[in-house]
C-alpha positions as CSV (number, residue, x, y, z in Angstrom):
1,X,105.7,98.0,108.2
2,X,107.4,96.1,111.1
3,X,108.6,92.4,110.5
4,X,107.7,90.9,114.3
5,X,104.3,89.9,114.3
6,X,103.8,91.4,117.7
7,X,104.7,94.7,117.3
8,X,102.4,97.6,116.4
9,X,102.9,98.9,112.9
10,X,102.2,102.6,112.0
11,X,100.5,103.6,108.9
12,X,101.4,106.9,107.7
13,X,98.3,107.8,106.4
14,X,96.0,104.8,108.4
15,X,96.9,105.3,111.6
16,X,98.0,102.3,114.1
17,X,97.6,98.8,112.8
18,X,98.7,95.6,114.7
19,X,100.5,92.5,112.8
20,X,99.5,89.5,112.7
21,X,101.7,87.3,110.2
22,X,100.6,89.1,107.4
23,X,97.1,89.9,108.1
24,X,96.8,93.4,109.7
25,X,94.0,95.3,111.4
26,X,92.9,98.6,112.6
27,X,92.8,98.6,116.3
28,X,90.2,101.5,116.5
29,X,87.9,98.9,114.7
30,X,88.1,96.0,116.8
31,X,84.7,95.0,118.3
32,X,86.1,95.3,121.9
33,X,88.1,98.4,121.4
34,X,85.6,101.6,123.0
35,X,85.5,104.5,121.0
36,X,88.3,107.3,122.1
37,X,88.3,110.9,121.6
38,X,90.3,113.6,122.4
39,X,88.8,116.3,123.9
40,X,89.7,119.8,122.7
41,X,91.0,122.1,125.9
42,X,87.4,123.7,126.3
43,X,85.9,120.3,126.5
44,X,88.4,119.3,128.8
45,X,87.5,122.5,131.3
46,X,83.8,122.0,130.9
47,X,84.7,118.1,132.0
48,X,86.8,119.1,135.1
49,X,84.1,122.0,136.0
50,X,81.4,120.0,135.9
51,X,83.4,117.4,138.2
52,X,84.8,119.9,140.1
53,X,88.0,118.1,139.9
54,X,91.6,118.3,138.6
55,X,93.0,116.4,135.6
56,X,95.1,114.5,138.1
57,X,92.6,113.1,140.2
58,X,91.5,111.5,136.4
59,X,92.1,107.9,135.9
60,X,95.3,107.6,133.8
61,X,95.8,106.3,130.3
62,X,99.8,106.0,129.3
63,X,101.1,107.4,126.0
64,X,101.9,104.0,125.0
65,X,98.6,102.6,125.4
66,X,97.7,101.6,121.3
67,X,94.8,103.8,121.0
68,X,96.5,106.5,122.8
69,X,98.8,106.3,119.9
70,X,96.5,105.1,116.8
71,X,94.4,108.3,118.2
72,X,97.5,110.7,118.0
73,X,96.6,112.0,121.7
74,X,99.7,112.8,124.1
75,X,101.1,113.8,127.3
76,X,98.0,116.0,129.5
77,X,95.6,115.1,127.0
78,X,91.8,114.1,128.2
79,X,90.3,111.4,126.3
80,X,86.3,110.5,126.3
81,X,85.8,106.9,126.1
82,X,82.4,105.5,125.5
83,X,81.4,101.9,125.7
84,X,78.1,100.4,125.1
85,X,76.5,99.2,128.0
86,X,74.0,96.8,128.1
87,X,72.0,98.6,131.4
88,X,72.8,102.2,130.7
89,X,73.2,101.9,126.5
90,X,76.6,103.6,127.0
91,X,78.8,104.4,129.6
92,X,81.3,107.4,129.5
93,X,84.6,107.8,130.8
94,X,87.6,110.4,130.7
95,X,91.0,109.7,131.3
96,X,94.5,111.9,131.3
97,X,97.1,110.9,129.2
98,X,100.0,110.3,131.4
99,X,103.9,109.0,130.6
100,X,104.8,105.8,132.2
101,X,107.5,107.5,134.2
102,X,104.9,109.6,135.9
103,X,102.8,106.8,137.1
104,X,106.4,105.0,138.7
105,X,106.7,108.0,140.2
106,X,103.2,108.7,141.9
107,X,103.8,104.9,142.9
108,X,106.9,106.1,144.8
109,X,105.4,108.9,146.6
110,X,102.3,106.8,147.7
111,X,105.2,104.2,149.5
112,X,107.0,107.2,150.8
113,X,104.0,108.2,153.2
């Protein structure tokens, strides 16, 4: 695993885990960490259908978010994120998974008009 205490270390068979000295934890555990899951392509149609929208009008997530990576999602992927929610019980949301450089760039174009 990695020797600064900040940086995320990867399990090979565990999945993402965060130093901290020596004490390590699983990030998809942590009480304030919503559940993430990937959807699978037809999930991700039905999702945009029943929008009627297209994955880049989606909020963004970027591929180095930690869960993005402890989850193994990556570039175009939708992710379903539900949080308990103490009016509705939970709350859903879907993201695409987007590269850093992409949202620099969407930045650009929005100063550009």
């Amino acid at each position: 695993m990695g020797s600064n205490p900040i940086r995320p270390a990867i399990h090979p068979k565990r999945g993402m885990y965060h130093n901290m000295g020596e004490r390590k934890f699983d990030i998809l555990k942590h009480v304030l960490v919503p559940q993430h899951i990937v959807l699978s392509k037809e999930e991700a149609e039905k999702v945009l259908e029943k929008y009627k929208i297209k994955p880049s009008q989606l909020p963004k997530i970027l591929t180095t978010d930690p869960v993005v990576r402890a989850i193994g999602a990556k570039k175009g992927d939708i992710i379903k994120i539900i949080r308990k929610s103490r009016t509705a019980e939970e709350a859903i949301a879907y993201r695409v998974v987007v590269e850093s450089s992409e949202i620099a760039l969407r930045e650009r174009e929005i100063e550009e008009t």
